[in-house]
Legacy VTK file of the C-alpha trace (Angstrom):
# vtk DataFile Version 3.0
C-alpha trace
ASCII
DATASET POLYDATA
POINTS 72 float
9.828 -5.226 -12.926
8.543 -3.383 -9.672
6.245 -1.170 -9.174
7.761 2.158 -8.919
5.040 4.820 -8.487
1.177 4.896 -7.320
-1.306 7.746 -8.822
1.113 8.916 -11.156
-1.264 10.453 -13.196
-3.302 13.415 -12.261
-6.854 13.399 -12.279
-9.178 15.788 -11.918
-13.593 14.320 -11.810
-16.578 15.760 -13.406
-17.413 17.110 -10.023
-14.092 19.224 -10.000
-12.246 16.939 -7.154
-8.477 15.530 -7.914
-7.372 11.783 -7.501
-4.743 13.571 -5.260
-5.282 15.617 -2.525
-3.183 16.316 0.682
-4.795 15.270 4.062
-5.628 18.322 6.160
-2.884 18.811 9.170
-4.724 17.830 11.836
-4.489 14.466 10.103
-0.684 14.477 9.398
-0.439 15.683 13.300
-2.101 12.792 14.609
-3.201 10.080 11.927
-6.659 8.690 11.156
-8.289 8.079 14.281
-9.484 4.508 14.501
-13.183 3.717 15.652
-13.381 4.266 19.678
-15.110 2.066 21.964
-16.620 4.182 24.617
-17.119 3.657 28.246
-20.913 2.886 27.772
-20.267 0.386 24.937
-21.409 2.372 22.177
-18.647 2.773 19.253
-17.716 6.434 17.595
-16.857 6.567 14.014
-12.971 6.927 13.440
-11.811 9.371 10.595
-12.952 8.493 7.034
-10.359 7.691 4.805
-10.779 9.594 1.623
-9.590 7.424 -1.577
-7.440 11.549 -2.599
-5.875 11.562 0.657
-4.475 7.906 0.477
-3.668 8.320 -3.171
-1.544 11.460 -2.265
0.447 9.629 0.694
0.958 6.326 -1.336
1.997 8.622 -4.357
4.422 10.622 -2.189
5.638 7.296 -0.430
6.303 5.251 -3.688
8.097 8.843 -5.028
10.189 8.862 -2.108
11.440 5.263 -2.574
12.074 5.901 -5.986
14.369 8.604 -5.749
16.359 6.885 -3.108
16.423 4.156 -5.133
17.897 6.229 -8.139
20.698 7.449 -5.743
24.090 5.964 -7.009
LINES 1 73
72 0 1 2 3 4 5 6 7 8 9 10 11 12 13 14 15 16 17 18 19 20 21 22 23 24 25 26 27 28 29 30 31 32 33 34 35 36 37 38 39 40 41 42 43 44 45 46 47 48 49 50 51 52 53 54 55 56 57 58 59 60 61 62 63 64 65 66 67 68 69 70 71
C-alpha cells in the first residue's frame, strides 16, 4: 500500500513550536533561495529550510494527491 499522507499528525514541542508551519510569503513568492556565488568568489548563505515549513508543503502536497486520487 502507498503512502498517502506526510505529517499527518499534529505536533506541537516543549518549546511551543508545531511540526507544521506555513512558510512566510516571501518564500511561497519566490522559493528558497539557493546559496549564491558572488562576483568576488565568496558564497552567501541561501534560505534555511526549516524541518515545519517542509513538513507543511509535503503535508499539503501528499493531501492534495490524495483527494484527487479519491475523485471517482
Amino acid at each position: 500500500m502507498a503512502d498517502n499522507s506526510f505529517a499527518g499528525t499534529d505536533v506541537t514541542y516543549t518549546d511551543g513550536q508545531s511540526n507544521r508551519v506555513r512558510p512566510p510569503d516571501e518564500i511561497y513568492a519566490t522559493g528558497f533561495k539557493p546559496p549564491v556565488k558572488n562576483p568576488d568568489g565568496s558564497v552567501s548563505k541561501g534560505d534555511p529550510l526549516a524541518a515545519n515549513h517542509l513538513n507543511y508543503i509535503l503535508h499539503d502536497l501528499y493531501a492534495r494527491i490524495a483527494a484527487l486520487e479519491a475523485k471517482p
